[in-house]
C-alpha positions, 0 to 999 in steps of 0.5 A: 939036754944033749946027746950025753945029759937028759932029764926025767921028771915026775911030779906025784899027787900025795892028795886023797882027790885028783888035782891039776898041775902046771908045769912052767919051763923058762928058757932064754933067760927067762923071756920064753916059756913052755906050759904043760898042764895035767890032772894027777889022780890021787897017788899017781904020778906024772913022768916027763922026758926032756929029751923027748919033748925037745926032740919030737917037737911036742907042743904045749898047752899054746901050742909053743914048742921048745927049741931043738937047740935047748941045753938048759932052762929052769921050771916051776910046779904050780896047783891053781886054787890050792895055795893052802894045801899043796899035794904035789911033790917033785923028784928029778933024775940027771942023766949023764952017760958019758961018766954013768952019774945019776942026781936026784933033784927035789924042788923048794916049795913056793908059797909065802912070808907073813902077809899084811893088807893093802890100801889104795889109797890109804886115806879115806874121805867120809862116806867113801869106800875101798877095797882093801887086800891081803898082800904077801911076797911070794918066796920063789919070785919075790913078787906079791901074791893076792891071797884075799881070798884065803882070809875072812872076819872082816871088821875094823877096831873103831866102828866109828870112824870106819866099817867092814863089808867083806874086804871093803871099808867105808869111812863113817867119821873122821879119825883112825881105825884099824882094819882086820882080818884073819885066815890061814896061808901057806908059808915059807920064809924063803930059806927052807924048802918046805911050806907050813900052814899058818895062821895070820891076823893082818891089820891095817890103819885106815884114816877118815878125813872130812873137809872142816874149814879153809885157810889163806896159803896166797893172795896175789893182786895182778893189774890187767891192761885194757887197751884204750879203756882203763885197766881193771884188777885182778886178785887170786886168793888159793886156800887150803881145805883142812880137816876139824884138827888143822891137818890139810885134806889129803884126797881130792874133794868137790867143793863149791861157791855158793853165791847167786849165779845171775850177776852181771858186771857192771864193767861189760855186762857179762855174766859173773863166772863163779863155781856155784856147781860143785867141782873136783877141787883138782880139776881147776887152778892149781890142780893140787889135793887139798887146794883151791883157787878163787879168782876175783875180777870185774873183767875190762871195761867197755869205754873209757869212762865206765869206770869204776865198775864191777859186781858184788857179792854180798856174803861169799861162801864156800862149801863142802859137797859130800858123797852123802847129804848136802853141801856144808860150809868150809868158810864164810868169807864175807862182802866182796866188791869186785871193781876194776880199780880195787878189790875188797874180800871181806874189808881187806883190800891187801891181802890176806896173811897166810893162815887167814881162817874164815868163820864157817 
């Protein structure tokens, strides 16, 4: 806009009932906007002057004005809650006084392409539930559009390993399912500038794992220094949490260590560290989905003739704590003899092969 160029719009309401649009104005390459929102009863229409809101500083639903400088900038006509049935159409007129020329201007209609569901994550764990949602991009800003709320008939092609509520899911048993859904939106593949209601079908797959057993990836034996007192061992054995079908756990899992909770060692009288109470696997050494780390030592001991020393479990083993029910064995490793001078797991004293599986 200026002395010479003007713009009119109007947006008419071609519905059977009263609706709000809200007209977004963007200026200053795209970083400032100026709101205005009206309700149209039906087969009415709404006129705006550019000329006149620039000129008479007439604020916006925010009280933002537009700058009396503006020459140019670009808008958007939106119905909140009507994505399914627009009833707005838009015409502009160009004003140029200077060579007497009119342009007629109408705006491309802004919905969306074919939507699909989205997962976050796209894995669950037994028991556990998610949230799932209908995404599709929108055909004006090529962001994604929520349309949830459009789509109905929740459920899944395979109860058993997983089912609906709504839009959530929950993981009943190990596997893979498909989850479905069904509803109307409206569409528009970006190139034509009219919208038409369609119906879609999004589905999704949701995979449900269950920690099944545990496998060796390192066993590293370190020597520790004691000072004046003889050195003591110190031995880190990290396992993998696999699934019934060998494949690694790809979530965070709590898992504990289920051996007596009241040993001393021998090497200092200190109480044995273990991980009797069930943890998130990701909270400890190494910090990584679908491993663990077990660290075996006896400490240093207290006098240069307390040695050998150390503790014993008699039958170490390791467990799954699920959302529901009660922990479950993953592994059962066997006799360890925690000793300043040495370190035996199950008979082995230098170390496990990677792959080592453990009976459960």
């Amino acid at each position: 806009m200026d002395s010479t160029h003007n713009s009119l719009i109007s947006v008419t309401n071609a519905g059977k009932k009263p609706t709000d649009a809200v007209l977004t104005f963007h200026y200053n390459h795209g970083q400032n906007q100026y709101e205005i929102r009206r309700t149209i009863a039906a087969g009415d229409q709404l006129w705006l002057n550019m000329g006149d809101l620039v000129r008479n500083q007439l604020p916006d639903v925010k009280g933002r004005t537009l700058p009396a400088d503006l020459t140019s900038g670009t808008y958007e006509i939106r119905e909140p809650g009507r994505n399914n049935d627009p009833s707005v159409f838009e015409g502009k007129i160009i004003v140029d006084k200077a060579y007497g020329h009119l342009a007629y201007g109408c705006t491309t209609c802004c919905a969306d392409g074919y939507p699909g569901i989205q997962a976050d994550p796209d894995i669950l764990e037994w028991n556990a539930s998610d949230d799932l949602y209908v995404i599709a991009v929108n055909s004006c800003t090529g962001y994604n559009d929520d349309l949830t709320g459009q789509f109905s008939g929740w459920g899944t092609d395979n109860s058993s390993v997983a089912t609906m509520n709504s839009n959530q899911v929950t993981g009943v048993g190990p596997g893979t399912a498909h989850a479905l859904s069904s509803g109307s939106f409206n569409y528009n593949n970006g190139v034509s500038k009219y919208c038409q209601i369609r119906a879609a079908n999004p589905s999704n797959v949701t995979d449900v794992q269950v920690p099944d057993h545990i496998e060796v990836l390192t066993d590293v034996f370190q020597t520790i220094n004691c000072g004046s007192n003889p050195s003591t061992q110190f031995r880190t054995i990290t396992y993998r949490l696999d699934d019934a079908s060998g494949n690694i756990i790809r979530f965070p899992v709590k898992i504990r260590e289920n051996v007596p909770t009241n040993l001393t060692t021998s090497c200092n009288g200190s109480t044995v560290l273990t991980g009797a109470t069930c943890y998130l696997n990701t909270t400890a050494v190494p910090y990584t989905v679908g491993e663990f780390a077990d660290g075996l030592s006896p400490g240093c001991p207290n006098s240069p003739s307390n040695s050998p020393c150390g503790f014993t479990f008699n039958n170490q083993q390791w467990q799954y704590c699920p959302i529901v029910g009660q922990p479950t064995s993953i592994g059962t490793i066997g006799r360890d003899v925690v000793q300043n001078t040495l370190i035996s797991v199950d008979g082995n004293t230098i170390g496990f092969p990677v792959g080592t599986k453990f009976p459960k």
